[in-house]
C-alpha positions as CSV (number, residue, x, y, z in Angstrom):
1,X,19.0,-15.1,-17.2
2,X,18.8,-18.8,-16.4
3,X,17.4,-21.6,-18.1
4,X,16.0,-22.7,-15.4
5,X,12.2,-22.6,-13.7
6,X,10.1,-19.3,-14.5
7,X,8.5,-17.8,-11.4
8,X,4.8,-15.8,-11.3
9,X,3.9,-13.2,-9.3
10,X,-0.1,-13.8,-9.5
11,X,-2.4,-11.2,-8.3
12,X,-6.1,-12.5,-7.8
13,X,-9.5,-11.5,-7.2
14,X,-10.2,-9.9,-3.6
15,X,-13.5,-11.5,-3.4
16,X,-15.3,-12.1,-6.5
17,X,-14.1,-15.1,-8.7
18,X,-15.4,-13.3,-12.0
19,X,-12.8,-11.4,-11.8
20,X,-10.5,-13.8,-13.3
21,X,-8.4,-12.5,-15.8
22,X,-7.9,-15.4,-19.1
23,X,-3.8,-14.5,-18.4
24,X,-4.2,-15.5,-14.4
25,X,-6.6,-18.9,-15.7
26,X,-3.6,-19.7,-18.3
27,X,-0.7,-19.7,-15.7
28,X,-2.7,-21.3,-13.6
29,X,-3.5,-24.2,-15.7
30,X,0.4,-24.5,-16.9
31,X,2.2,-23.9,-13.4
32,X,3.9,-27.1,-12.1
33,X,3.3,-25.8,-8.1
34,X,1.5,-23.0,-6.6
35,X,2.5,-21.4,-3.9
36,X,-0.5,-19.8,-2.0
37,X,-1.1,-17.9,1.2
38,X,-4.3,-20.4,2.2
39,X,-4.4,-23.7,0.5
40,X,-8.0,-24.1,1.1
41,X,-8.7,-20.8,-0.2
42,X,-7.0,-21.4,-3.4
43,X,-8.3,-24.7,-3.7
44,X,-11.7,-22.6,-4.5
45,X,-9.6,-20.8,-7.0
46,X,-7.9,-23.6,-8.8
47,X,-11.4,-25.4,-9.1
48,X,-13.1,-22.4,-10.7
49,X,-10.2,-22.3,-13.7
50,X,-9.9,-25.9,-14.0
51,X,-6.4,-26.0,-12.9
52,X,-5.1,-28.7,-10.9
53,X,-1.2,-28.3,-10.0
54,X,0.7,-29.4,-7.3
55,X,0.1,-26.9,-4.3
56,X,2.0,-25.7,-1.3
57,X,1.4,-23.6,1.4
58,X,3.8,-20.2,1.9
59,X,2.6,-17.7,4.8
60,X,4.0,-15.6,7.1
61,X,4.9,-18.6,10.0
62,X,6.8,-20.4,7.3
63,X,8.1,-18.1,4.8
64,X,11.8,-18.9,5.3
65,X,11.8,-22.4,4.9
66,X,9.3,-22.4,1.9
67,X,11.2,-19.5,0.4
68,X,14.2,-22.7,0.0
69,X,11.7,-24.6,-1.3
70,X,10.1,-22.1,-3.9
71,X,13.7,-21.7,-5.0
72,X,14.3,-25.6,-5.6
73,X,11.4,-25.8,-7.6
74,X,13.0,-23.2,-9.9
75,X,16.9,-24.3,-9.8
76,X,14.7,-27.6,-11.2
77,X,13.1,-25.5,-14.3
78,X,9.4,-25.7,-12.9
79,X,6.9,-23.4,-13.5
80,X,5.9,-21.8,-10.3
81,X,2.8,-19.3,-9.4
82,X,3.1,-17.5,-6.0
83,X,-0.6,-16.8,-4.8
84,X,-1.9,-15.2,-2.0
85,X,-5.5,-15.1,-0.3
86,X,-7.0,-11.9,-2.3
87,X,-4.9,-9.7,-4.5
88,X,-1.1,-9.1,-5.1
89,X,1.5,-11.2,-3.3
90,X,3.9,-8.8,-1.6
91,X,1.4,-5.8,-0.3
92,X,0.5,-6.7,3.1
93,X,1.3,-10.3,2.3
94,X,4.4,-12.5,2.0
95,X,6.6,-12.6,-0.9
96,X,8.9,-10.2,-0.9
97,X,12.0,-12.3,-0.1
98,X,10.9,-14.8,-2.8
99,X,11.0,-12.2,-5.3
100,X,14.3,-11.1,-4.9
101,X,16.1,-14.2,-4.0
102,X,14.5,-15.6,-7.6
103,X,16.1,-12.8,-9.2
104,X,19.2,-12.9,-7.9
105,X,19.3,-16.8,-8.9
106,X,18.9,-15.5,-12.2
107,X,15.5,-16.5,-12.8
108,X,12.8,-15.2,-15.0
109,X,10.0,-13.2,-12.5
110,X,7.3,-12.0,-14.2
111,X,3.6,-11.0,-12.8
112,X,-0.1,-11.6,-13.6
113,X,-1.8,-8.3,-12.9
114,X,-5.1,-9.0,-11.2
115,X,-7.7,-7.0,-8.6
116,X,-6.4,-4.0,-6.1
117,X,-8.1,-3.8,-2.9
118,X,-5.9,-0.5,-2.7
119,X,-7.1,0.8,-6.0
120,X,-10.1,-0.3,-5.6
121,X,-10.6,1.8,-2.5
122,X,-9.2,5.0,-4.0
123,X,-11.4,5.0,-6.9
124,X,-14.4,4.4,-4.9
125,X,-13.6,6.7,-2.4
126,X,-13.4,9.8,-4.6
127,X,-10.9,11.6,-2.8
128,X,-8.5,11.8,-6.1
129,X,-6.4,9.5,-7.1
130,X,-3.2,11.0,-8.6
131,X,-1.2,10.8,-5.5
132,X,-1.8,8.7,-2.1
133,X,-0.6,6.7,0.6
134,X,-1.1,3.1,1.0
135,X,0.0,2.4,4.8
136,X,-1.2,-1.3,5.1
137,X,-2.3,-2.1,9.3
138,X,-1.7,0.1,11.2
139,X,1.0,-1.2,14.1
140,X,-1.3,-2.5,17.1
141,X,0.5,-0.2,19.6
142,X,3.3,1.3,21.0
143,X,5.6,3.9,19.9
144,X,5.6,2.7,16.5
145,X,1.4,2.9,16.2
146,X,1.8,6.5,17.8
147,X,4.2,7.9,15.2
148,X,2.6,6.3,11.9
149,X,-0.6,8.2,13.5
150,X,1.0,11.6,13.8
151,X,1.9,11.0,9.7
152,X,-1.1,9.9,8.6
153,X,-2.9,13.0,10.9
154,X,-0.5,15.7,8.9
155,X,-0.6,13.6,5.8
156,X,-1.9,16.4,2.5
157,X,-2.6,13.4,0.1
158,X,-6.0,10.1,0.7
159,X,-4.3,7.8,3.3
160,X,-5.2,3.7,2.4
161,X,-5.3,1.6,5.2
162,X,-6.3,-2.4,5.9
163,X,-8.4,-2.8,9.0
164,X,-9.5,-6.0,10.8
165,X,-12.8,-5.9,11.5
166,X,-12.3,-6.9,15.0
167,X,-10.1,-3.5,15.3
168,X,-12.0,-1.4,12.9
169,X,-13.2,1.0,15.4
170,X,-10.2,0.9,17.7
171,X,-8.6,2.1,14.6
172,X,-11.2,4.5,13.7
173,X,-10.8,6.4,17.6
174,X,-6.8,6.5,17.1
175,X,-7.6,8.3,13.4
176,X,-9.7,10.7,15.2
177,X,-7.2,11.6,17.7
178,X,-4.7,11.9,14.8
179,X,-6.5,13.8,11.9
180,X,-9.3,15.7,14.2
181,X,-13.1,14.3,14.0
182,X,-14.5,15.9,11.3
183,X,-12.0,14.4,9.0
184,X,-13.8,12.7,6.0
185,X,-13.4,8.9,5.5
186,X,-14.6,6.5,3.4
187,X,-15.4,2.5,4.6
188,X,-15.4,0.0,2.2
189,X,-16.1,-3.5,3.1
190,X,-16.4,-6.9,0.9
191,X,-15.5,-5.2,-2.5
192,X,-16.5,-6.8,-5.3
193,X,-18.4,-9.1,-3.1
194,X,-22.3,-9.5,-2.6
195,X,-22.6,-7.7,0.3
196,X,-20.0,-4.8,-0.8
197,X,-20.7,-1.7,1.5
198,X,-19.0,1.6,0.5
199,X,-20.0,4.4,3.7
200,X,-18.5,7.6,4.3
201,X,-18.6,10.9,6.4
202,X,-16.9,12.2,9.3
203,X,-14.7,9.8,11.1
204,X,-16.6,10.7,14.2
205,X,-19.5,9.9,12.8
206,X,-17.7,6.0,11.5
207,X,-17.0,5.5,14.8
208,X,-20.4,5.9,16.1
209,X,-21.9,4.1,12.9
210,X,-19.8,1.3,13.8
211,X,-20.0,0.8,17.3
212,X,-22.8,-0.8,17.2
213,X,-22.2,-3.4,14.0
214,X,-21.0,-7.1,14.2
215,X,-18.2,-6.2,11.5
216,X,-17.6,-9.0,9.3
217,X,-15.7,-9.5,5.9
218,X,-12.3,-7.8,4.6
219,X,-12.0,-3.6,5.4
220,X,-10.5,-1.1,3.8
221,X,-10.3,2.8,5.1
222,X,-9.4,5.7,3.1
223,X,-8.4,8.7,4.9
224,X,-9.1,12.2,2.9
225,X,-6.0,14.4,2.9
226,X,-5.6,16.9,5.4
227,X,-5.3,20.6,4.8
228,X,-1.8,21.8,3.9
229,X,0.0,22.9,6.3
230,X,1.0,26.9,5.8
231,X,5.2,27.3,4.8
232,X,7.0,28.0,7.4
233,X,9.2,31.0,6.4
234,X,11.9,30.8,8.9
235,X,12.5,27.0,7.7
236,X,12.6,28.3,4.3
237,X,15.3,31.1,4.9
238,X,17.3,28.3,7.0
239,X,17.5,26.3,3.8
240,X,18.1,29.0,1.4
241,X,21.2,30.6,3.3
242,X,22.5,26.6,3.5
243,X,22.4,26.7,-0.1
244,X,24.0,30.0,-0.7
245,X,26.9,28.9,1.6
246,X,27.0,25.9,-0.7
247,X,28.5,28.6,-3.5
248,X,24.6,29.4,-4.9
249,X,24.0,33.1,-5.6
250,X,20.9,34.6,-3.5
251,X,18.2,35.0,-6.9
252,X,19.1,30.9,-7.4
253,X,18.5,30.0,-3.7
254,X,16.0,31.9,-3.4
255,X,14.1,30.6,-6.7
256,X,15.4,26.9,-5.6
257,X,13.5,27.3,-2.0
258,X,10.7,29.2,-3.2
259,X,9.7,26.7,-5.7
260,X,10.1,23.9,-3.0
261,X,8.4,25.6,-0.8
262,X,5.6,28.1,-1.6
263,X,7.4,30.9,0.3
264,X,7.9,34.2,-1.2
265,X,10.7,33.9,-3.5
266,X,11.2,38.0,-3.1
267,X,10.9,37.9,0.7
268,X,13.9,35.0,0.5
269,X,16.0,36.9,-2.3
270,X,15.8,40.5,-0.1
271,X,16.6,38.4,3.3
272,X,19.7,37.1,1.5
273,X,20.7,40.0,0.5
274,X,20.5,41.8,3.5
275,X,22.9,39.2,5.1
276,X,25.7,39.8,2.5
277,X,25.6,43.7,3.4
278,X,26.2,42.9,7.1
């Protein structure tokens, strides 16, 4: 590791400044320059912990060139904190080049845990936590929109997306297509905000909830897994026979696929066998 500048991965609140951790007010009060998403939004920021550092802007339109930048500061043995409007830089947001390029320069990167919009949204949704998506926008259209659809609508684990509010119900009709209507979502909108709204139901009842609303203010969606899809036996006997003519005895493949699977470990093993009597 170098001696030169240290570089901070900050993640801040998504809407409510109380949320300010002491570790996020103390890095911000020491950093040399911050690099932030929106100046003016972190302007508000800085004021509320009495920091005042030297700031600079570093968004999508000019990540390259501030990316040299960031990197300067460091080779110079500054202290820098990389901000971004609400929450984590990196998820959904700018930064990941910065990130790696520090490294590689042998700098110190460390982060400031702060506030998850995505965590946030999967504990208030109630759909379980211990395994999910988080799939960011969805692409606007297109082949690339159609396919991340088709995923998310087989998907067996919660599905976390950002919305726009201006697309929020575009979005909402492309789910339904995808996952059927009576698929369970939840809304949330402004968390941690004074005018947080959590709603949920079927997604054809979303889009007719919010048809009619003059959407404002940041939105998450979290889709409710889907029902899991029955094994397909055939595609299980194709992969245990692949694995036997690997050199793997029938009872391993078998046990091997079945596990993977959820197919009949027996009905594999008998199949198998059959095929080395032919």
């Amino acid at each position: 590791m170098s001696d030169g500048g240290r570089l901070y991965v900050c993640g801040t609140p998504i809407g409510n400044l109380g949320d300010v951790s002491d570790r996020l007010r103390e890095v911000l009060q020491t950093a040399d320059v911050v690099y932030a998403e929106d100046t003016r939004r972190t302007a508000t920021l800085l004021r509320h912990v009495g920091a005042s550092p030297s700031m600079r802007s570093l968004f999508v339109g000019n990540e390259k060139s501030r990316t040299a930048d960031l990197l300067a500061s460091l080779d110079e043995g500054l202290t820098v904190a990389m901000v971004t409007d609400a929450g984590m830089p990196t998820v959904s947001d700018p930064g990941s080049d910065v990130i790696r390029l520090a490294r590689q320069a042998g700098h110190l990167v460390t982060v400031v845990p702060g506030p998850s919009a995505v965590v946030a949204a999967v504990a208030l949704a109630g759909f379980g936590g211990d395994r999910f998506v988080f799939e960011g926008f969805l692409p606007r259209k297109g082949r690339e929109r159609s396919e991340r659809l088709s995923r998310i609508g087989g998907e067996d684990r919660p599905v976390i997306l950002f919305v726009s509010p201006h697309r929020l119900v575009a979005d909402l009709e492309s789910i339904a297509a995808a996952t059927g209507p009576e698929r369970e979502i939840v809304i949330t909108r402004e968390m941690t905000k004074l005018h947080e709204e959590v709603w949920s139901g079927p997604v054809a009842q979303a889009i007719e909830e919010w048809s009619d609303r003059d959407i404002k203010g940041e939105v998450t969606v979290v889709i409710a897994p889907g029902p899991l899809a029955a094994p397909s036996f055939d595609a299980a006997l194709v992969e245990a026979r692949g694995l036997v003519g690997g050199g793997a005895a029938p009872s391993e493949a078998a046990r091997r696929v079945a596990t993977e699977t959820g197919v009949s470990r027996r009905e594999i093993y008998e199949v198998l066998i059959d095929d080395q009597r032919s």
